[in-house]
C-alpha positions as CSV (number, residue, x, y, z in Angstrom):
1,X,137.8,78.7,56.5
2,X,134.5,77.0,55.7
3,X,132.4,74.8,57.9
4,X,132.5,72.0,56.0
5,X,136.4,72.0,55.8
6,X,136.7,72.8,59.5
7,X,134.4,68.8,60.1
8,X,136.8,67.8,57.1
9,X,139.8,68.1,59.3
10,X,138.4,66.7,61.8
11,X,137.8,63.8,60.4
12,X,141.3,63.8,58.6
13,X,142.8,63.8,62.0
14,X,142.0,60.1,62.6
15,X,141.9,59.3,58.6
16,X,144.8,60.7,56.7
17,X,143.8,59.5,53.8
18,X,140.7,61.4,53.5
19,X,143.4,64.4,52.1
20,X,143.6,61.9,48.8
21,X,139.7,62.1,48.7
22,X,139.7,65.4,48.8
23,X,142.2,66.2,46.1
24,X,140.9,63.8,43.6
25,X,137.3,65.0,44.9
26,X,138.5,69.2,43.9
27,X,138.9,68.0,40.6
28,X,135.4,66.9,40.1
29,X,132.3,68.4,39.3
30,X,129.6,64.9,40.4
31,X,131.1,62.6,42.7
32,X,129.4,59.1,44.2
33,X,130.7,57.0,47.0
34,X,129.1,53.7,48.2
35,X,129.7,54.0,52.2
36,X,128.4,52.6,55.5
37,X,129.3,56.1,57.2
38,X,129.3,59.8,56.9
39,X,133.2,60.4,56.1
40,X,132.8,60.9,52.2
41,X,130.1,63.2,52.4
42,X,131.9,65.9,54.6
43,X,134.9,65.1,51.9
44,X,133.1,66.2,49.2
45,X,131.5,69.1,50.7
46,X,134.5,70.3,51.5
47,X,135.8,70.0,48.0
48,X,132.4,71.8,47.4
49,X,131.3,69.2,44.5
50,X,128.4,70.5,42.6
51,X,126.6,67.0,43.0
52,X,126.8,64.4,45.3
53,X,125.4,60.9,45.7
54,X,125.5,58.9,48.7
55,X,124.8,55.4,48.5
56,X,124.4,53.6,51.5
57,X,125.5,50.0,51.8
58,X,125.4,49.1,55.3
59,X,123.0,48.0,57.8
60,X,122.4,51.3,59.7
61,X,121.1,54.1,58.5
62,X,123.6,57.4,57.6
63,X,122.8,60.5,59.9
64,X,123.4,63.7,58.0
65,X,121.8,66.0,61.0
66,X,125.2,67.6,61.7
67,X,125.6,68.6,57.8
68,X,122.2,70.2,57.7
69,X,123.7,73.6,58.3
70,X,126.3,73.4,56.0
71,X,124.1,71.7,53.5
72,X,121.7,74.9,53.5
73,X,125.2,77.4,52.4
74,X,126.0,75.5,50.1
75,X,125.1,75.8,46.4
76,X,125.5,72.0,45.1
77,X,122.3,68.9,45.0
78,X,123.3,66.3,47.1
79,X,121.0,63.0,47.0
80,X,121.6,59.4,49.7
81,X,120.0,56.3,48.7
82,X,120.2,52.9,50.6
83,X,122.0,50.4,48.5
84,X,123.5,51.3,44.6
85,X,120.3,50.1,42.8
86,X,119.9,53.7,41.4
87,X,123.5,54.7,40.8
88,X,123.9,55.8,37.3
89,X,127.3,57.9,36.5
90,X,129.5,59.7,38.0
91,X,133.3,61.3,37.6
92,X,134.4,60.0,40.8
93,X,133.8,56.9,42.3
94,X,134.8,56.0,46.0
95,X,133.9,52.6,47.3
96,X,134.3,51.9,51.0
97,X,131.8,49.0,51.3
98,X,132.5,45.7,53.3
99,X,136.0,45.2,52.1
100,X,136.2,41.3,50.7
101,X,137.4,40.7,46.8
102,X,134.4,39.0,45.6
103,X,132.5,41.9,46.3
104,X,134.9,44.7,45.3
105,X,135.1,42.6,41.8
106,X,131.6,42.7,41.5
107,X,131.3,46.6,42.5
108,X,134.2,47.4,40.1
109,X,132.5,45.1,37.4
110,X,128.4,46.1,37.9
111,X,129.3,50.0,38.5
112,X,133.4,51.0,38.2
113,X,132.7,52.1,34.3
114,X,130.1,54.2,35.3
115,X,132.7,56.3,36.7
116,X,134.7,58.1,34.0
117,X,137.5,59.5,35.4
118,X,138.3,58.2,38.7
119,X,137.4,55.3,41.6
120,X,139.2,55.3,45.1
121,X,139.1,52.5,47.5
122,X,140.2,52.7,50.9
123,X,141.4,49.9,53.3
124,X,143.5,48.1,50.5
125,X,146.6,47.7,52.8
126,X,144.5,46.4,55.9
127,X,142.5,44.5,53.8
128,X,144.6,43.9,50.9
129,X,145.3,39.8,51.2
130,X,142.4,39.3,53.9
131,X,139.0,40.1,54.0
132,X,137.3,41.9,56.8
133,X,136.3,39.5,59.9
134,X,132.8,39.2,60.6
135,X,131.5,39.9,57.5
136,X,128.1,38.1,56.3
137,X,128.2,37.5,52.8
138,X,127.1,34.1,51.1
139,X,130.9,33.2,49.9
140,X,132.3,30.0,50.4
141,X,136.0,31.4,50.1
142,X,136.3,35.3,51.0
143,X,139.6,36.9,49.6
144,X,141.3,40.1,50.0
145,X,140.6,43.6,48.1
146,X,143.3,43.7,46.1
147,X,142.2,40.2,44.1
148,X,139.0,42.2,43.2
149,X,141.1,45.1,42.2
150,X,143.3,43.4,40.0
151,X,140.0,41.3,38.3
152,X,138.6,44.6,37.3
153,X,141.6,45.9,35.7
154,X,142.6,43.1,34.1
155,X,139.2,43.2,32.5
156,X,139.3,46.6,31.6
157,X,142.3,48.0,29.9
158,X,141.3,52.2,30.1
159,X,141.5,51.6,33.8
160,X,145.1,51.3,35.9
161,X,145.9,52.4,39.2
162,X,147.4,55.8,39.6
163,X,148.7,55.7,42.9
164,X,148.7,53.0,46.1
165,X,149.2,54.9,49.4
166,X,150.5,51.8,51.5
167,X,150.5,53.3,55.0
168,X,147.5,51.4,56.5
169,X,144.6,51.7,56.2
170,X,145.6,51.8,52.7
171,X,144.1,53.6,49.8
172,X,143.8,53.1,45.9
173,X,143.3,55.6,43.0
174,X,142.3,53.9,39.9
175,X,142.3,56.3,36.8
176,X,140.5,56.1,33.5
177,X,142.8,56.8,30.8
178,X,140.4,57.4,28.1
179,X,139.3,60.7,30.1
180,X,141.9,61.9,32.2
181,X,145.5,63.4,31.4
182,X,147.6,61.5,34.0
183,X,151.0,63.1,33.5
C-alpha cells in the first residue's frame, strides 16, 4: 500500500465520504477542489491524479509539509493558489467552501462549467436547508446548500445530480451528461 493511501484512510476514518472522492477522483486525469483544509489533496494523491489544483478559500493558510514526501514519489504536477481567481478547467470539481446557497450558486454559476465531467460537494445534509453558523458573508438572508444546488441545475440542463449520499455530513455528485456515460 502507498503512503498516500495509508494518510487517505486516515482521514476516511473520521470522513466516510472521502471513499466517494476518491472513486469519482480514479476516474480522472486533472482534478480541482476549492477547500479551507488539506482533506482533498491527500484524496487525490491517493487516486494518484496526474494534476491537481488546490484552491484555497479560507482564511488560514493550507500546510502541505506532511505531503512533501509523498509529493516527491509521485509523478503528477500539483499547484495551490489562495482563492479561485486563476482556476481555469478541470474534469473534476469538489467544492467544500463555506457552505451557504448564495455562495454555492455563485461557485456552481462563475466556475461549475469549467468542470466537464464531474463536481462533488460535501456537507449537503448538514447544511442542506441551513447555512453554516458564523459565517461572514455580506448576505442579508443566508440559505442552505441545496437552494444553490438546485439554481445551478436548473440553469444548466447537461448537469444533474448522480447520486446524494444522505448520511450526514452529506455529499453530492453532480454529473455532466454531455461528457460522461452515466449508466
Amino acid at each position: 500500500m502507498n503512503t498516500a493511501y495509508e494518510l487517505f484512510q486516515k482521514q476516511a476514518e473520521e470522513n466516510k465520504q472521502l471513499y466517494t472522492l476518491l472513486r469519482f477522483a480514479c476516474k480522472c486525469d486533472h482534478v480541482a477542489a476549492f477547500v479551507k483544509n488539506t482533506e482533498a489533496a491527500i484524496v487525490f494523491l491517493a487516486a494518484r491524479n496526474k494534476n491537481i489544483d488546490i484552491f484555497n478559500c479560507g482564511d488560514v493558510p493550507l500546510n502541505f509539509e506532511k505531503l512533501d514526501p509523498i509529493l516527491s514519489t509521485l509523478e503528477l504536477t500539483m499547484t495551490v493558489a489562495n482563492g479561485y481567481s486563476s482556476f481555469e478547467k478541470t474534469e473534476l470539481l469538489y467544492i467544500d467552501s463555506i457552505s451557504e446557497g448564495n455562495i454555492k450558486a455563485m461557485e456552481l454559476t462563475n466556475y461549475g462549467n469549467r468542470a466537464s465531467k464531474y463536481i462533488l460537494i460535501p456537507k449537503t445534509v448538514k447544511y442542506a436547508h441551513n447555512p453554516e453558523e458564523n459565517i461572514s458573508v455580506p448576505l442579508e438572508k443566508k440559505i442552505g446548500i441545496v437552494f444553490g444546488i438546485n439554481h445551478f441545475i436548473m440553469n444548466n440542463d447537461d448537469w444533474f445530480i448522480l447520486e446524494h449520499d444522505d448520511v450526514d455530513p452529506g455529499m453530492t455528485v453532480l454529473i455532466n451528461r454531455k461528457n460522461v456515460d452515466a449508466y
